[in-house]
NUDREN-785818 format. One record per residue (C-alpha): x, y, z; residue in three letters; residue number from 1. Coordinates in steps of 0.1 Angstrom, whole numbers, m for minus. Layout:
residues N
<site <X, Y, Z>, 'ALA', NUM> ...
END
This chain:
residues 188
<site <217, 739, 752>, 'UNK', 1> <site <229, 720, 786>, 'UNK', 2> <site <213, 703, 811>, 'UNK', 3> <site <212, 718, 844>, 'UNK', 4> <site <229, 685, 855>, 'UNK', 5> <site <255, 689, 826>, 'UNK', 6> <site <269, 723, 838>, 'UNK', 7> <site <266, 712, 876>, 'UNK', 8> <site <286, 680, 871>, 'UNK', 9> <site <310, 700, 844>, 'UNK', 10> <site <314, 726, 880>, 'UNK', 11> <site <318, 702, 903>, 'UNK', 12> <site <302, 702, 939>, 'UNK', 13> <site <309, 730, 959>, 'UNK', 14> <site <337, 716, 982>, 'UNK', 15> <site <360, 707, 950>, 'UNK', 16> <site <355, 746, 935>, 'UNK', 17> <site <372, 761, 968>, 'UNK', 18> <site <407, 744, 974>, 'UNK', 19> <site <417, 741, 1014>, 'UNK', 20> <site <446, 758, 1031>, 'UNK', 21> <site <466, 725, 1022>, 'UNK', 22> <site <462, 726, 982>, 'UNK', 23> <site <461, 765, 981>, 'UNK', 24> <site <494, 764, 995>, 'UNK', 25> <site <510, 736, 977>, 'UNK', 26> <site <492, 753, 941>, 'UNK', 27> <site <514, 787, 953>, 'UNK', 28> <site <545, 763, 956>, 'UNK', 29> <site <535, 747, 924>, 'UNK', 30> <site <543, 787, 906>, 'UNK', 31> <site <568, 799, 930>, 'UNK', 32> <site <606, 800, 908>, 'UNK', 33> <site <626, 772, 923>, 'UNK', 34> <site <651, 798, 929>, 'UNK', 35> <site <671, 789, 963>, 'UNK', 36> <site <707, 799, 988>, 'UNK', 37> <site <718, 762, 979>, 'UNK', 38> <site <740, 779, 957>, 'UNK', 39> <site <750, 746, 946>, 'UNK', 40> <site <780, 758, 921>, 'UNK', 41> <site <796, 781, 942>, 'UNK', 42> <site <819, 756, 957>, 'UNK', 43> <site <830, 747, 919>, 'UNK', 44> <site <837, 786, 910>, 'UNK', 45> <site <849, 789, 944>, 'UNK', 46> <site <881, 762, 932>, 'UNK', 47> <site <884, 767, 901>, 'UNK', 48> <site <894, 802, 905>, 'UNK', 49> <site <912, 794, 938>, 'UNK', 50> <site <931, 768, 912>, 'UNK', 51> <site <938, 795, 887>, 'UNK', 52> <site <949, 819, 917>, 'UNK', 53> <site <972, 793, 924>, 'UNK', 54> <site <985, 795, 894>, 'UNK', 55> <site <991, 828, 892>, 'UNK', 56> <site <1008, 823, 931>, 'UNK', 57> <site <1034, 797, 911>, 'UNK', 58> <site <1040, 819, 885>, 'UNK', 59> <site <1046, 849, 908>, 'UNK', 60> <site <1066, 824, 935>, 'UNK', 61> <site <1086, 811, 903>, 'UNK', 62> <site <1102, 849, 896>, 'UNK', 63> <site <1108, 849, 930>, 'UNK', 64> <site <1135, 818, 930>, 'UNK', 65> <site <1147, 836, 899>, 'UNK', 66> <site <1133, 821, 868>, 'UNK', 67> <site <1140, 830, 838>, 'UNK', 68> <site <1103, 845, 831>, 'UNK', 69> <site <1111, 877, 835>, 'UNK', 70> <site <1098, 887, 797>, 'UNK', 71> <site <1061, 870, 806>, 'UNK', 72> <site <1061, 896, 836>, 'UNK', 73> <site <1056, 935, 847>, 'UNK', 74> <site <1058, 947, 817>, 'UNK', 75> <site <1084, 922, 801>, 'UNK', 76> <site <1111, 948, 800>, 'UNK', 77> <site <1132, 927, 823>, 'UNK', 78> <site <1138, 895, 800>, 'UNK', 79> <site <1152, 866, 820>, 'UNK', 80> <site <1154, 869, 860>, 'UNK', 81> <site <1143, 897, 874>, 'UNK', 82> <site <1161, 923, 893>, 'UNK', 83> <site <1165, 918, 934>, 'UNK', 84> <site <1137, 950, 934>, 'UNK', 85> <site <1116, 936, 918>, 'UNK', 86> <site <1118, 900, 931>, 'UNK', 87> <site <1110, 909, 963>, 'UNK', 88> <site <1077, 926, 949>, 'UNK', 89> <site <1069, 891, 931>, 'UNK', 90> <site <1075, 874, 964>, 'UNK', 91> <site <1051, 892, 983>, 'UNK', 92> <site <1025, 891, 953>, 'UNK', 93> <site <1027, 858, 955>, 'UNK', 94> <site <1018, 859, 994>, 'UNK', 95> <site <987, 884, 983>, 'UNK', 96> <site <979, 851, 955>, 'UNK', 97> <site <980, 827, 982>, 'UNK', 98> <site <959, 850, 1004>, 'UNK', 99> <site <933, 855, 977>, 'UNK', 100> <site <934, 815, 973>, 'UNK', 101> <site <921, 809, 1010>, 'UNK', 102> <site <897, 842, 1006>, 'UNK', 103> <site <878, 824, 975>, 'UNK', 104> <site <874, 793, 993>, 'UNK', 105> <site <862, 810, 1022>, 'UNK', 106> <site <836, 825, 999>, 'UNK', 107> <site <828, 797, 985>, 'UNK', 108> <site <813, 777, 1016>, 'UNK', 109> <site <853, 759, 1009>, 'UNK', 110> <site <869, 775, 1034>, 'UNK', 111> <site <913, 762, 1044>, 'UNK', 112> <site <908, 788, 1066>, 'UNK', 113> <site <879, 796, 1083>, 'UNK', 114> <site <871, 839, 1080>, 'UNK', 115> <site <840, 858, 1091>, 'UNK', 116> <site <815, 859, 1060>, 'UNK', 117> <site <822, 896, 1060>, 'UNK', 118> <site <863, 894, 1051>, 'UNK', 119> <site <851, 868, 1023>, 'UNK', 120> <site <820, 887, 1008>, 'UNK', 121> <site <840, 922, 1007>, 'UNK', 122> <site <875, 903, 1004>, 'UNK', 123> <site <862, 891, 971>, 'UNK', 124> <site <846, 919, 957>, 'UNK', 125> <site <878, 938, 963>, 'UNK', 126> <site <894, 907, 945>, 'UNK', 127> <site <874, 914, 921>, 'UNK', 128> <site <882, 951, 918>, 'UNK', 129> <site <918, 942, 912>, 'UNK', 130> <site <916, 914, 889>, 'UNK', 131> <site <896, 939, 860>, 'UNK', 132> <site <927, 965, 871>, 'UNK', 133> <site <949, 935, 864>, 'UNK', 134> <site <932, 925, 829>, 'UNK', 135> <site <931, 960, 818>, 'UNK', 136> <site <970, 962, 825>, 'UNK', 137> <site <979, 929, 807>, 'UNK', 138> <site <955, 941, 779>, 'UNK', 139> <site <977, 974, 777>, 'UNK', 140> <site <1011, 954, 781>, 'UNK', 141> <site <1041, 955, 754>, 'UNK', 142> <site <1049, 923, 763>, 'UNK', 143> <site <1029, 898, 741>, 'UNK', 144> <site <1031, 870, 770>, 'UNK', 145> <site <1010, 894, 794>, 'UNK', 146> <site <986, 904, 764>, 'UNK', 147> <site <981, 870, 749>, 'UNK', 148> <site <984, 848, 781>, 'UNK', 149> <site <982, 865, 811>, 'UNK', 150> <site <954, 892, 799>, 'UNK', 151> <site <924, 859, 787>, 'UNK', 152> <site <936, 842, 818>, 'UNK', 153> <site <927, 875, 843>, 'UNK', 154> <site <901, 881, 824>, 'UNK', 155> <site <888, 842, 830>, 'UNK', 156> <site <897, 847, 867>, 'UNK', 157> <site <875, 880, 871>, 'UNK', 158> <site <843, 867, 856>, 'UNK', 159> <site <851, 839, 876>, 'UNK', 160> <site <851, 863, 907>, 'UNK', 161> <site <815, 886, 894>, 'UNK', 162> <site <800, 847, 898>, 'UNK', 163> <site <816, 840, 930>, 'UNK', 164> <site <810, 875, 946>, 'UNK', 165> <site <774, 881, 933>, 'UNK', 166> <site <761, 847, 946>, 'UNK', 167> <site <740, 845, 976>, 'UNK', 168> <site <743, 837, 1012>, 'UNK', 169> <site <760, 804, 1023>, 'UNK', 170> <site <740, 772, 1022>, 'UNK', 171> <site <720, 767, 1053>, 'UNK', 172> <site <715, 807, 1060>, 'UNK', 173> <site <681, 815, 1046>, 'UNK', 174> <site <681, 852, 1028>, 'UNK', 175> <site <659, 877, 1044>, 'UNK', 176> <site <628, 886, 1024>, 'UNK', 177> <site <615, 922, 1013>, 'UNK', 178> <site <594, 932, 1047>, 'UNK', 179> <site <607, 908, 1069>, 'UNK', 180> <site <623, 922, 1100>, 'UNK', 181> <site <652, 895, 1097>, 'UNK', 182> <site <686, 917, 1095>, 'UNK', 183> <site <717, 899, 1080>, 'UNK', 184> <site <741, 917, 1109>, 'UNK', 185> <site <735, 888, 1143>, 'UNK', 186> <site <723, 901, 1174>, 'UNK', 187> <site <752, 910, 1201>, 'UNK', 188> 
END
């Protein structure tokens, strides 16, 4: 039904049908997921939840001096300030707050402080670990200011930290790839 000249022009010449090392390459970028380390919203997880930590440090820093927020707190059986005991606990959780701060930062290329990637990467899953420990004991609270407030804001805090701890290497660090020799421990 075609010419010989109609399917040969339809084909092209010969040179055009095989695509050079240049445009083979660039068509494999072309499909490759745009999928990079940028990690460009870990620094916005990073402070928000280094904001809502803060918070948390307040609140905890706030028993401490002896306000009257005793009902909002460790159970809520201690309406008003809390005992000497127990402010001394809620002094030093608000040092552990403070801590967990400068640790979230760290992991999130934000970093006060500067730690080794290592104390931020498992620093924050541990973070992690004790935030859903933390929800689960607000959730099971008698007091309704732990349930109502304290449990949605933990619970806020620790999806916050799954984002934060389950994103990728630090801008600038390129991940290693399946079959590469490339280890992510440096050379002594």
């Amino acid at each position: 039904m075609f010419s010989d000249d109609t399917e040969r022009s339809s084909v092209g010449t010969p040179s055009d049908e095989i695509p050079t090392d240049l445009e083979a390459t660039k068509m494999l970028d072309d499909t490759k997921p745009r999928h990079t380390n940028a990690q460009p919203d870990r620094p916005r997880v990073a402070i928000a939840m280094a904001v809502g930590l803060l918070i948390v440090a307040a609140f905890q820093a706030a028993l401490t001096f002896g306000a009257p927020l005793g009902a909002a707190a460790q159970g809520g059986t201690n309406p008003g300030q809390l005992p000497d005991a127990l402010r001394l606990v809620t002094g030093l959780s608000t040092i552990v707050w403070l801590f967990a701060a400068l640790l979230v930062l760290a992991r999130g290329g934000c970093a006060v402080v500067p730690l080794p990637e290592a104390v931020s990467r498992v620093g924050t899953w541990v973070l992690v670990g004790l935030l859903g420990v933390g929800a689960l004991l607000n959730l099971a609270s008698s007091s309704p200011w732990e349930r109502f407030g304290w449990a949605p804001f933990t619970l806020v805090l620790l999806i916050l930290g799954v984002v934060l701890a389950r994103s990728g290497l630090p801008s600038g660090r390129a991940a290693p790839t399946a079959g590469s020799s490339r280890s992510l421990i440096p050379p002594r």
